[in-house]
Structure formats: C-alpha cells, structure tokens
N, CA, C and O atoms as a GROMACS GRO file, in nm:
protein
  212
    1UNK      N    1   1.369   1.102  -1.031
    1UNK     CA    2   1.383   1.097  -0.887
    1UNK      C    3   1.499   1.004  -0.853
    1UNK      O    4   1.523   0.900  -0.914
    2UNK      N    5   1.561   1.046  -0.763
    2UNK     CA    6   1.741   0.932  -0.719
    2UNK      C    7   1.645   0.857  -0.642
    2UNK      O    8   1.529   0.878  -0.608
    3UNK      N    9   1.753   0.735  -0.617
    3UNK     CA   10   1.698   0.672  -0.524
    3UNK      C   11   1.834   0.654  -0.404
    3UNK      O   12   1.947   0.617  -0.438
    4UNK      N   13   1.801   0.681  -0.291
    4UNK     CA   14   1.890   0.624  -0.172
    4UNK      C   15   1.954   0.504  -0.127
    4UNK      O   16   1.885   0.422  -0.067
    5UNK      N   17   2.103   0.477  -0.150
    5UNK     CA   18   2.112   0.364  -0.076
    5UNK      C   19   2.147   0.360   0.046
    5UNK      O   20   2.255   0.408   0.079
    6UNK      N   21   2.035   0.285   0.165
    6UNK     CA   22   2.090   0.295   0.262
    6UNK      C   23   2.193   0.130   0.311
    6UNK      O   24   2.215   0.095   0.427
    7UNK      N   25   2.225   0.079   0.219
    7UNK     CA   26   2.278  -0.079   0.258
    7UNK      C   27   2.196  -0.130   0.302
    7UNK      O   28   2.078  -0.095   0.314
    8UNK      N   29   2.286  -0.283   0.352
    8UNK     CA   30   2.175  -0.419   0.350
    8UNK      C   31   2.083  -0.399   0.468
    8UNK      O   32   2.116  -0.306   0.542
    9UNK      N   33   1.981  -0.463   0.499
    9UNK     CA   34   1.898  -0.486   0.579
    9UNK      C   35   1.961  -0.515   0.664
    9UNK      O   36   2.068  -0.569   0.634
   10UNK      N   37   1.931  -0.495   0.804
   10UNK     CA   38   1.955  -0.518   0.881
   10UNK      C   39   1.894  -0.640   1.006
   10UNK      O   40   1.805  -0.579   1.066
   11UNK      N   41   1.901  -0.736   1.047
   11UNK     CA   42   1.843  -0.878   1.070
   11UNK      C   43   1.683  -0.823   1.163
   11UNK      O   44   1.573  -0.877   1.178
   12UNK      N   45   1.744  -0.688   1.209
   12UNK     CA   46   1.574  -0.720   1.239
   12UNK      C   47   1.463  -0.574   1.143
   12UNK      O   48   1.352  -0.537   1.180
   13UNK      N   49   1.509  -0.542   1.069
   13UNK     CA   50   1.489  -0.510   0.985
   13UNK      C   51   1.425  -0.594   0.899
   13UNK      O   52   1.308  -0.556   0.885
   14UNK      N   53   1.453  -0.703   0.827
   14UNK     CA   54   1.436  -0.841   0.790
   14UNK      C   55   1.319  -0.932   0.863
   14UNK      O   56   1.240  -1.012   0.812
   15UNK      N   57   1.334  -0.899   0.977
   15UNK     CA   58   1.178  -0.958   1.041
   15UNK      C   59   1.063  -0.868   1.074
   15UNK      O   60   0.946  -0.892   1.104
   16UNK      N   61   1.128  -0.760   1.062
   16UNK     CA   62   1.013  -0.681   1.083
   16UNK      C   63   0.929  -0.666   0.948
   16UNK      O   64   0.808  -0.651   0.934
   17UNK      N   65   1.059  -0.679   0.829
   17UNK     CA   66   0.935  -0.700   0.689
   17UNK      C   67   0.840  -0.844   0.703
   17UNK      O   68   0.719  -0.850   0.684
   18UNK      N   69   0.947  -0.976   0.750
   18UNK     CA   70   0.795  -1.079   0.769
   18UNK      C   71   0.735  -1.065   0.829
   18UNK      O   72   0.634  -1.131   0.806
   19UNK      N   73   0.727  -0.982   0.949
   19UNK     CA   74   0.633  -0.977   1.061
   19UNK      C   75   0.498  -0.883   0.983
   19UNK      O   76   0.380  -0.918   0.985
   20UNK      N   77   0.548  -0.764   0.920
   20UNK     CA   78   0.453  -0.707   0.838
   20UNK      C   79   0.367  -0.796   0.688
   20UNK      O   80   0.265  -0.754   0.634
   21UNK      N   81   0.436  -0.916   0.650
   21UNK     CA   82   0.392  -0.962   0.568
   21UNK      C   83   0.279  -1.069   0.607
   21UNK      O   84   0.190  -1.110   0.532
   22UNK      N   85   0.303  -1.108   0.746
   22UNK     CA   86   0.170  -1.216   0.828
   22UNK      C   87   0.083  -1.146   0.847
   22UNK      O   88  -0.028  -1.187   0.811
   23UNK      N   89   0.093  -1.004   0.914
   23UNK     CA   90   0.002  -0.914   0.905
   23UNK      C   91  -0.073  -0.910   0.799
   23UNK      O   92  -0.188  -0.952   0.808
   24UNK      N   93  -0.033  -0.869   0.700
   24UNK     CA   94  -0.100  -0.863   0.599
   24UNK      C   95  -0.165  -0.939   0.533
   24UNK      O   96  -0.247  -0.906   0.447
   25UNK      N   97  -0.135  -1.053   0.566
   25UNK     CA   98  -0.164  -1.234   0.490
   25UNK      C   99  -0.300  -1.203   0.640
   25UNK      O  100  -0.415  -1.163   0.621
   26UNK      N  101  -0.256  -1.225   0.732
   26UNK     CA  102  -0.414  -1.225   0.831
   26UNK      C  103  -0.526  -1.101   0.808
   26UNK      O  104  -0.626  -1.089   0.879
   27UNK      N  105  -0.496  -1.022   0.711
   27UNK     CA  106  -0.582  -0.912   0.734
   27UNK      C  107  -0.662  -0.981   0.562
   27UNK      O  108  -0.782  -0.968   0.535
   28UNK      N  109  -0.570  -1.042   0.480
   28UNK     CA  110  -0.654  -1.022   0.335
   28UNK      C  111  -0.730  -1.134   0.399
   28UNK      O  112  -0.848  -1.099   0.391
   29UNK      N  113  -0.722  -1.261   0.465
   29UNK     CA  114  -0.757  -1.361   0.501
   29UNK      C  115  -0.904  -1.316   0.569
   29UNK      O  116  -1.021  -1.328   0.534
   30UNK      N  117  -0.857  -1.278   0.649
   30UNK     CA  118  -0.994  -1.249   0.731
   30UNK      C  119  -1.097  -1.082   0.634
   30UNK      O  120  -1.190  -1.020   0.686
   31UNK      N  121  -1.058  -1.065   0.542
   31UNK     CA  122  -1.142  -0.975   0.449
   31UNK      C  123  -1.224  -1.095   0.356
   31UNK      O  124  -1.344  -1.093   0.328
   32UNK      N  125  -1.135  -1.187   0.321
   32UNK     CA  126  -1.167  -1.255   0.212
   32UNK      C  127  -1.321  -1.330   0.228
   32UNK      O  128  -1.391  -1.262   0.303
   33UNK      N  129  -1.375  -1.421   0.191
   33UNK     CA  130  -1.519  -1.487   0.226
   33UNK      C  131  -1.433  -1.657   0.220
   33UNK      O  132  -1.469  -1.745   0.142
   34UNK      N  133  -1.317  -1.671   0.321
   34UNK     CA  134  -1.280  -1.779   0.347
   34UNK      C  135  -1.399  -1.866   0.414
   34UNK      O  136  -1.463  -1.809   0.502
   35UNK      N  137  -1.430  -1.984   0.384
   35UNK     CA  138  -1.518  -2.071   0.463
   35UNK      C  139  -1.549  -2.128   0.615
   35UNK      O  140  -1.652  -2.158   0.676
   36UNK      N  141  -1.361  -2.125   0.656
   36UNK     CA  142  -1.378  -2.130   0.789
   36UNK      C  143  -1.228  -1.985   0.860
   36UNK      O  144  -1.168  -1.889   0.812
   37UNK      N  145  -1.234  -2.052   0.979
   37UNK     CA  146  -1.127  -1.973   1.033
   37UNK      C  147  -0.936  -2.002   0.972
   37UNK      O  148  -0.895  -2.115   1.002
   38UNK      N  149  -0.861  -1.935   0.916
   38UNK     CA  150  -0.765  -1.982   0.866
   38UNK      C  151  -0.663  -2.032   0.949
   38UNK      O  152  -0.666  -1.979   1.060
   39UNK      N  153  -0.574  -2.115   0.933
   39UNK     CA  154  -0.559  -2.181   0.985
   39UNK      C  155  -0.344  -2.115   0.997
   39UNK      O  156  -0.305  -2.068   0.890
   40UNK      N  157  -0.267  -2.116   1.080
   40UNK     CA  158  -0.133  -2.070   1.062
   40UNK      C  159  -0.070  -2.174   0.915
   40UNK      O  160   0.015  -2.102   0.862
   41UNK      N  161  -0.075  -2.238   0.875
   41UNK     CA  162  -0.034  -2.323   0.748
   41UNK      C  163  -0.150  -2.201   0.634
   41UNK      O  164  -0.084  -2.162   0.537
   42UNK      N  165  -0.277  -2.150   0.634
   42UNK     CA  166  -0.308  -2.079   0.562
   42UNK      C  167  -0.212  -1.952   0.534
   42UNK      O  168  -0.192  -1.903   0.422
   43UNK      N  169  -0.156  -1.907   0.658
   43UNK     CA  170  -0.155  -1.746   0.678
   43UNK      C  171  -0.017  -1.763   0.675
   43UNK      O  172   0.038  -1.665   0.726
   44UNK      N  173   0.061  -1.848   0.636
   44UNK     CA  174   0.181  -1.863   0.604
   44UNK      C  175   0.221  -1.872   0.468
   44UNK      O  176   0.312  -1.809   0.414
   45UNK      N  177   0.118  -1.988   0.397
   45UNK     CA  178   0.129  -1.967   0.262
   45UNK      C  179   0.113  -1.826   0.169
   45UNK      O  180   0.176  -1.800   0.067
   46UNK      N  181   0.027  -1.756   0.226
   46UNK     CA  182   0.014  -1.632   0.187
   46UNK      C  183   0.084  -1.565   0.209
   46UNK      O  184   0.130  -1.490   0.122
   47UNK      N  185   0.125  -1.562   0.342
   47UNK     CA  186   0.286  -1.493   0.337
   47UNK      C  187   0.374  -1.468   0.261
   47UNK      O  188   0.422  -1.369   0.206
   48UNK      N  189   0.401  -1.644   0.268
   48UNK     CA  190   0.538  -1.664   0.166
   48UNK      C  191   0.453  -1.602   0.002
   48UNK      O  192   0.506  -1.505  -0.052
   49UNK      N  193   0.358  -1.647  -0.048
   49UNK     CA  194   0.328  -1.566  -0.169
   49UNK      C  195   0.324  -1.457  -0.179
   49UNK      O  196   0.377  -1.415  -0.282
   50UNK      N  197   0.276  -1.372  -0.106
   50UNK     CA  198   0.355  -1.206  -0.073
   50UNK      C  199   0.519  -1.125  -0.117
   50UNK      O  200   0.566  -1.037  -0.190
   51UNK      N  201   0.569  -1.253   0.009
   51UNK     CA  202   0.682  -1.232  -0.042
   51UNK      C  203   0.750  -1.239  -0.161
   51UNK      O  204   0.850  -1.168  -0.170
   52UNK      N  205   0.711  -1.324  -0.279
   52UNK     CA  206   0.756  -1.317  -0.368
   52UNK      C  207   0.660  -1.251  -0.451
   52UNK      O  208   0.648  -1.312  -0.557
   53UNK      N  209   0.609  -1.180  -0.445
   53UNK     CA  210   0.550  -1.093  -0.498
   53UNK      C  211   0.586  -0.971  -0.600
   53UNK      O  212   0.498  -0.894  -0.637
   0.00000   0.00000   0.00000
C-alpha cells in the first residue's frame, strides 16, 4: 500500500491533534477506577504520555 504525502501539519492541524489527545486522556481517565475526580495536572500528564506514544 503507498502512502500519501500531504506535507507538514498545519498549526491548527497541530492543535486539533492535542485537542484530540485531552480528549482522550479525559475519556481513559474517567473509564479508569481513578479514586477521585482527575484533576487538569492528571489529564495533562496523560496527554503528554499519549503523545509520545
């Protein structure tokens, strides 16, 4: 299978992937059996570990 290049990201292109990656950090968060409510320093760290994923 080829793969497409469409060039670099584009800046909001680029936030729209972090914006999808908090999403995702608040959705495993609130699946998970966290103890309390998470906190934005939670749902950030997960983020950023996402991202380098």
């Amino acid at each position: 299978m080829s793969r497409i290049e469409l060039g670099p990201k584009t800046h909001a292109e680029e936030i729209a992937d972090r914006v999808d990656l908090f999403r995702l950090a608040v959705q495993l968060l609130a699946e998970s059996k966290w103890p309390e409510p998470p906190t934005v320093a939670d749902v950030t760290r997960v983020a950023e570990y996402l991202e380098g994923v």
